[in-house]
Each structure stands twice: as C-alpha cells, then as structure tokens.
C-alpha positions as CSV (number, residue, x, y, z in Angstrom):
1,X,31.9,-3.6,4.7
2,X,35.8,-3.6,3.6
3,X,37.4,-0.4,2.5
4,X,34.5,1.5,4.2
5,X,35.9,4.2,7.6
6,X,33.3,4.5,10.0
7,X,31.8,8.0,8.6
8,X,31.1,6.2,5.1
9,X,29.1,3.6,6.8
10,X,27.1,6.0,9.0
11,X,26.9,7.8,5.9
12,X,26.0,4.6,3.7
13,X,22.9,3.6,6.6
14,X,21.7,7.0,6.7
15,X,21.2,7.2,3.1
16,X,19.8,3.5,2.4
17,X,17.8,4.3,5.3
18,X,15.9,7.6,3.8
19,X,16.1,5.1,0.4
20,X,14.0,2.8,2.7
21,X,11.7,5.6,4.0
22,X,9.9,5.5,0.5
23,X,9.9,1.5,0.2
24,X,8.0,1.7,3.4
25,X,5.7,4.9,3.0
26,X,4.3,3.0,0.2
27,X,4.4,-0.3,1.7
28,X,2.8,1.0,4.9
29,X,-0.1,2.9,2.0
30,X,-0.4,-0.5,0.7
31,X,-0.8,-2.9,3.9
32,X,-3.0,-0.3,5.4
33,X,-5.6,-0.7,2.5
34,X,-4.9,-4.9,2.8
35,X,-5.1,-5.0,6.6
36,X,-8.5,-3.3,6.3
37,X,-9.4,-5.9,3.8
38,X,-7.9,-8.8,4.9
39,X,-8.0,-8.1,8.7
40,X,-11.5,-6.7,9.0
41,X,-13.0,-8.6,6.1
42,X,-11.4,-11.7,5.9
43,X,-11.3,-11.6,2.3
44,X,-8.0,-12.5,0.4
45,X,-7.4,-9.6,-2.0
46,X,-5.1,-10.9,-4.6
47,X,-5.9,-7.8,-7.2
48,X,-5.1,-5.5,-4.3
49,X,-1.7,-4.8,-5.8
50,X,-3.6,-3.8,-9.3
51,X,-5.8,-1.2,-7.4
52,X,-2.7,0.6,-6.4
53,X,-1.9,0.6,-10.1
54,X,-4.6,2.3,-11.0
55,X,-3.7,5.0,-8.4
56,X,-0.4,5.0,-10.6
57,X,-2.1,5.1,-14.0
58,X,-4.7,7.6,-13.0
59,X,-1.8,9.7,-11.8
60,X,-0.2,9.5,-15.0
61,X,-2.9,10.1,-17.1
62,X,-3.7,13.1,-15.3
63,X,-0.1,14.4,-15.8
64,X,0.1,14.1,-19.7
65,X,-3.6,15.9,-19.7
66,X,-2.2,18.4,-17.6
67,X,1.3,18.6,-19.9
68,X,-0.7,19.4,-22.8
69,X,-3.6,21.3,-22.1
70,X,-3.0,23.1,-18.1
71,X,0.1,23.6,-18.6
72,X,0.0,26.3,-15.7
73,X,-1.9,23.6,-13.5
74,X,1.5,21.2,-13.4
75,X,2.7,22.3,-10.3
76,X,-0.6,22.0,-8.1
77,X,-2.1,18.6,-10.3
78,X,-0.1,15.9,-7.8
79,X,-2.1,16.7,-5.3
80,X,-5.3,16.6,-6.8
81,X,-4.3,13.6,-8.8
82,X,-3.9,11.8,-5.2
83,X,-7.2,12.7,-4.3
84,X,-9.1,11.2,-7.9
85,X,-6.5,8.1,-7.8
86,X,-8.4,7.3,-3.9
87,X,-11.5,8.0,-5.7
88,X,-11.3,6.0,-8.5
89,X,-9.3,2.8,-7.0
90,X,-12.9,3.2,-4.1
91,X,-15.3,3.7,-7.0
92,X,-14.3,0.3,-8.7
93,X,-13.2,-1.7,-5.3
94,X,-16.8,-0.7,-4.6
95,X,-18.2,-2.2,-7.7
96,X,-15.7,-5.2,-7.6
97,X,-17.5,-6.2,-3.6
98,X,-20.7,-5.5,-5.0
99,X,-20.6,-7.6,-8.5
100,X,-17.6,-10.3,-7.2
101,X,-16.7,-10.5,-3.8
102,X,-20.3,-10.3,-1.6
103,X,-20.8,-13.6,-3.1
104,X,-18.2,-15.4,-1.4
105,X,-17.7,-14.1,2.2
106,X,-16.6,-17.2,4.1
107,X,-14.7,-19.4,1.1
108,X,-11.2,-17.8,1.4
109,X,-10.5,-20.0,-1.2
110,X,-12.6,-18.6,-3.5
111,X,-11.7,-15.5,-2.6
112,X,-8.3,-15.9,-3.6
113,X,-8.9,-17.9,-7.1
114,X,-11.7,-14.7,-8.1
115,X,-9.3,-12.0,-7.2
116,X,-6.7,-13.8,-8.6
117,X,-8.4,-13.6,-11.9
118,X,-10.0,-9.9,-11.4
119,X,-6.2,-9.4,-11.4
120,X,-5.3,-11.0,-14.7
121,X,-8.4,-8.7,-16.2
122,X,-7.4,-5.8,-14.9
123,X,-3.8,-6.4,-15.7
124,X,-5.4,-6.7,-19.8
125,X,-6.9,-3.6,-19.4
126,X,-3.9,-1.9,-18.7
127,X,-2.3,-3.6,-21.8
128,X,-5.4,-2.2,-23.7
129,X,-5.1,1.1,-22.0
130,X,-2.0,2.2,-21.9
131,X,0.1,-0.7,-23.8
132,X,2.6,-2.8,-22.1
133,X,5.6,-0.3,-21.9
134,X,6.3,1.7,-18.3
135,X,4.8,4.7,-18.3
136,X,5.8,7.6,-15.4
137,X,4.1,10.8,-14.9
138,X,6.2,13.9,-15.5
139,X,6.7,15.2,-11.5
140,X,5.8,19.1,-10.4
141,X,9.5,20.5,-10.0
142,X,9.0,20.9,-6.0
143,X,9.2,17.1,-6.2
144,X,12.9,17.1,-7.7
145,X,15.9,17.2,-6.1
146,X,17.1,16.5,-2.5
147,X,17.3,18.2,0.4
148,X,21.4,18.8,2.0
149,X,21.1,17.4,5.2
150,X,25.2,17.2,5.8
151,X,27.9,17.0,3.2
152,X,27.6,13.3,2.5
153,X,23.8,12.8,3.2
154,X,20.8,14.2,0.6
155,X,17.7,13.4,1.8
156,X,15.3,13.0,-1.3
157,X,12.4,16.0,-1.4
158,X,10.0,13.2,-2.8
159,X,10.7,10.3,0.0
160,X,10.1,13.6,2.4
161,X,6.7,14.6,1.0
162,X,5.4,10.7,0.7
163,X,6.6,10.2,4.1
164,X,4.2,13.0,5.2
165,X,1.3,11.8,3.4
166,X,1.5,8.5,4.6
167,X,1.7,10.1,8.3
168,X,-1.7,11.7,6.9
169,X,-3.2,8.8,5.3
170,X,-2.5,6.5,8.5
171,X,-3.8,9.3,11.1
172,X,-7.0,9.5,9.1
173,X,-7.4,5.8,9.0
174,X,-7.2,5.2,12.5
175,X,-9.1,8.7,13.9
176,X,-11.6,6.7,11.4
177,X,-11.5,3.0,12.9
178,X,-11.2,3.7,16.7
179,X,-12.8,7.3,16.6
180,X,-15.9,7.3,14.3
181,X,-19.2,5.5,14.5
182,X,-18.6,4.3,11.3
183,X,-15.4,2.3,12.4
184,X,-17.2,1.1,15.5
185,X,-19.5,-0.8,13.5
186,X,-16.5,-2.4,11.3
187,X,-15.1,-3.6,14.6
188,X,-18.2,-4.3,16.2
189,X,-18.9,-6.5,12.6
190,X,-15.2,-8.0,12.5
191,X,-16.1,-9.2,16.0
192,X,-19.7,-10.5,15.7
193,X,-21.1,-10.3,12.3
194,X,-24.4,-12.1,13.8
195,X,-24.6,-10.0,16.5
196,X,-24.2,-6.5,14.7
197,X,-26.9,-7.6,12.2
198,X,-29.1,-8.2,15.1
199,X,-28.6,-4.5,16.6
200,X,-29.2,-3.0,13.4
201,X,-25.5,-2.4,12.1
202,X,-26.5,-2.9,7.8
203,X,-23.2,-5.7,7.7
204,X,-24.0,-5.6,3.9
205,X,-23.1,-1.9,3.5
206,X,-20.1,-2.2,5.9
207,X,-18.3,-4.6,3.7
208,X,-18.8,-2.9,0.6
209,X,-17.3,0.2,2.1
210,X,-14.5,-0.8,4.0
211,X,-13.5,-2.9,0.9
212,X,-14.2,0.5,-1.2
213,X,-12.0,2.2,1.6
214,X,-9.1,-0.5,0.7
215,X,-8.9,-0.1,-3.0
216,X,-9.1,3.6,-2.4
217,X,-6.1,3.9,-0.3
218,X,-4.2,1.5,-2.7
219,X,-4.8,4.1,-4.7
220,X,-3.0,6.4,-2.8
221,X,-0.1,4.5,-2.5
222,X,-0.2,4.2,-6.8
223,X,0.2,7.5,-6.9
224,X,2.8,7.7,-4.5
225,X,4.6,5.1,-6.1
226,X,4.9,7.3,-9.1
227,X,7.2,9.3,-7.5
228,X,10.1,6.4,-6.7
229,X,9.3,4.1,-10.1
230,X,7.8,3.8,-13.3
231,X,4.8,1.8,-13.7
232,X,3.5,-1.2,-15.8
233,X,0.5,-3.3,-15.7
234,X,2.3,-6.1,-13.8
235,X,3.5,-3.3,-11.5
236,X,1.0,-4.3,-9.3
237,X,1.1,-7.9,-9.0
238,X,5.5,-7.5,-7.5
239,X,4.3,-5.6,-4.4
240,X,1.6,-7.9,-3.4
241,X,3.6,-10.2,-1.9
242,X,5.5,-8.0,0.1
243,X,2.2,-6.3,1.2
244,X,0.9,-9.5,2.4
245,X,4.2,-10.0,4.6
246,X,3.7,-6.8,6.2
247,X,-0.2,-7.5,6.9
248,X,1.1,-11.2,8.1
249,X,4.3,-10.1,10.2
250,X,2.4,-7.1,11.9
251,X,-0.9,-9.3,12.9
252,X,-4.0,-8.8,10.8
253,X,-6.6,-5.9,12.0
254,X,-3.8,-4.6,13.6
255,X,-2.7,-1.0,12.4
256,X,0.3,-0.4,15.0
257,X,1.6,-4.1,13.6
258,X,1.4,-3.2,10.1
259,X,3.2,0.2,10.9
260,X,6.2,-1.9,12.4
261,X,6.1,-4.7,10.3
262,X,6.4,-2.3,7.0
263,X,9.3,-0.3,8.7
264,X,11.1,-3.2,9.2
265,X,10.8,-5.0,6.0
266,X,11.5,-1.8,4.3
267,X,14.2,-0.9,6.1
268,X,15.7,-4.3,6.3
269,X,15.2,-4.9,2.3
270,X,16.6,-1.5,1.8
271,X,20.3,-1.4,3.5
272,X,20.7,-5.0,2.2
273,X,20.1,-4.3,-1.3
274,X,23.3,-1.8,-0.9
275,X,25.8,-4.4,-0.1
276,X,24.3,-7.4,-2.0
277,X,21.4,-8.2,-5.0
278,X,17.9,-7.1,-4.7
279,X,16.7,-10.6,-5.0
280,X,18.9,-12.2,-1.8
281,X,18.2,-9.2,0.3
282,X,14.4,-10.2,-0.4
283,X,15.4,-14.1,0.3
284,X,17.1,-13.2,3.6
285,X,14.2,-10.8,4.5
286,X,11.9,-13.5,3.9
287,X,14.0,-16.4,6.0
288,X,13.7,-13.8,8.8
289,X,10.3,-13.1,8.7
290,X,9.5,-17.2,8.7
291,X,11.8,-17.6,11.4
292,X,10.0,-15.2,13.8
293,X,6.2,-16.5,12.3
294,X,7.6,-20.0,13.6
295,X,7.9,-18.6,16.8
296,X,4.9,-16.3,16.9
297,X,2.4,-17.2,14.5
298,X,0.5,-14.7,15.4
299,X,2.5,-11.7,14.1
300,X,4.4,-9.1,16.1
301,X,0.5,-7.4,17.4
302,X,-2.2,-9.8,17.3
303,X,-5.8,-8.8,17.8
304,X,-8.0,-11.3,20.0
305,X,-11.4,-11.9,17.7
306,X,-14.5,-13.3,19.1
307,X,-15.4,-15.7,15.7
C-alpha cells in the first residue's frame, strides 16, 4: 500500500471492485445452477463446471458461424447465443440425469466418482471438438470498451451488461422456486421426497428437471464467461472449486447465501490479486472461508430440512 495517496487507493478498490463485479456475476451464474443441484438434489455435480463450458463453446461457435455467413447478425447474435447455450447445457444435463445420475440418488459417493468421469468425457470431446487451444468468440462492438465514470475509474461495458443478466437470471430463478407451482414441488420434494410421492408430486420428473435447470444456467454463465476470458476444455474443471465454496459458504438451498457468499469471494479474490499473486489471494480466501466454516458449519444462510 506504499507509494499509494489516498485518491489512488480509493481509485485502486473501486476499479478491482468493478474487476470483481464480473468474477462474481459469473460465479453467482455458476453457484446458482450448483445450489439447485447440490442443495435441492443432493447430488454432487463434479462435471458442473464443464456444462458451463459448453455455454462458452456454444457461444463461440455461434460467433465464427455468424462471422462468416450473418455477418449483419454480429451485433444482435450474443444474445441469442445466451439463450441456445441455456438450452443446450438443459438438453444434455437432462440426458446426463436420465442415462447417469437417476441411478444413484442417495450414494453421494457415487455421485461424485460418475460426474467426475462424465467430466473427463466431456472434457475429450472438447479436445475432439474444438482441439485443445483457447478459443474466444469475437464480441458485438457494444460489448467493448468502458464506460468513464470519473477520471481515474472506467467501468467495463461488458462487467456492466453481465452484471445485469445475472440480476435477471437470479430474479427468474427465485420468482421460479418460491413463486411457481413448479418450485413448490422441488421444495416440497427437497423436504419429503416420500411424502410428495404420496400426494402425487411425479419426484422422478422433478429431478430430471431441476438438474436440466442447473446445467442450463451453467450455460448461461459459459457464455458470460466469454466476455472476461478465453476458454479451453479444462476451463471448466478451475471454476468448480470455487463454485463449490460459494454453494458451501452461503448454505446449500439457500439462494440469498449463495448471492453473499459469491460477492464476497469475488470481491475478496479480486482486490487481493492487485497487491499480491493470483494463487495466495486464492490461499488466503480459502483460509478465511475454513475459519468461518469452523465456526459455522452451516454456512452464512442455512436452510432447516426435514430428512
């Protein structure tokens, strides 16, 4: 902090601090697909960081088809790209619970080792796909640049318009888990899987959905992520963890935790990496988050679950 007045330092914050806005916009897209998994379903999702890289690779697929044959489409195909990345991260986290993961509801363990592998298979395929080089979709020009907010702090147009689509994507998410039938019956089979089956709630259909739901916002957050970083088929597998700290820090099936937890661990990550390496600002977020886990195990918002 030596050599630095006061304005620099207030300038410094504010600027790491937008920096951190898109860490956790696409954190927050991530945990929000893994707390719905994880929290709701019980189910340990290790592939969920390749679902959001297809998000990213759909995204930049449909940027070079664009490039080269709708050329007068580039400036409008981000947004539809978002929407086909949610479909087709849903389509095959759909297929993924119905082939793989409906066989092994209650064995966490399992859980882990089969996603672990879908992972590794999916991680081929985009070797096979795409080849193992980083790839990165050519951006409309409204996402360039940065907006002037005072003379010593930009404010990047892209971390603005992720920021707002996250706001969406988490409104929609919770108007559809506390506002909808359909989310009443997650809850009511989170809470009593027995006892929902017994009032007619199809429990069956319910996880393969909300898993579908998941993937499909991982998807989002892929191609979101296009718009900070490049991507590569093991793009997916350095997010998880973090994604899995948010969900754990926050309290599992609880969407105001995971909106706290992934501000803070973004934010936190974020202004560190300024004055030191990426890798000790992630050690020292880390030692932090233990210490408070030691102290509340729980996580910052735990939800109380009849088992």
């Amino acid at each position: 902090m030596e050599g630095y007045t006061l304005s620099e330092i207030g300038a410094i914050f504010a600027m790491q601090g937008f920096a951190g806005i898109s860490l956790f916009s696409v954190l927050l897209l991530m945990a929000l697909g893994l707390a719905i998994i994880f929290g709701q379903m019980g189910v340990i999702n290790m592939a969920h960081g390749e679902f959001m890289a297809v998000g990213a690779y759909v995204t930049y697929f449909l940027s070079v088809l664009t490039e080269s044959y709708f050329p007068a489409f580039m400036p409008y195909y981000f947004l539809f790209a978002i929407v086909v990345a949610f479909f087709v991260a849903g389509v095959l986290g759909y297929f993924a619970e119905f082939i793989l993961i409906r066989h092994l509801y209650a064995r966490p363990l399992d859980t882990l080792l089969a996603t672990w592998g879908l992972s590794l298979i999916m991680q081929q395929a985009f070797r096979s796909m795409f080849g193992a080089r980083e790839v990165s979709p050519t951006l409309p020009d409204w996402l360039l640049g940065a907006y002037p907010a005072t003379d010593m702090i930009d404010i990047p147009l892209n971390g603005i318009f992720v920021l707002v689509l996250t706001i969406i994507v988490t409104l929609g998410v919770f108007l559809l888990m506390y506002r909808s039938s359909w989310g009443l019956r997650v809850r009511a089979t989170t809470q009593n899987r027995l006892m929902s089956g017994a009032v007619g709630i199809n429990t069956k259909k319910v996880d393969r959905y909300t898993f579908a739901l998941g993937c499909g916002i991982a998807g989002i957050a892929g191609a979101a992520f296009t718009t900070i970083a490049s991507t590569g088929p093991t793009t997916g597998s350095l997010y998880i963890v973090d994604t899995f700290m948010v969900v754990v820090f926050g309290g599992a099936a609880s969407l105001l935790g995971t909106i706290a937890s992934a501000f803070s661990i973004a934010q936190a990550q974020s202004i560190m990496e300024f004055f030191m390496s990426g890798s000790m600002a992630k050690v020292y977020t880390l030692l932090t988050l233990v210490l408070i886990l030691m102290f509340r195990p729980e996580g910052l918002f735990a939800s109380k679950v009849r088992r």
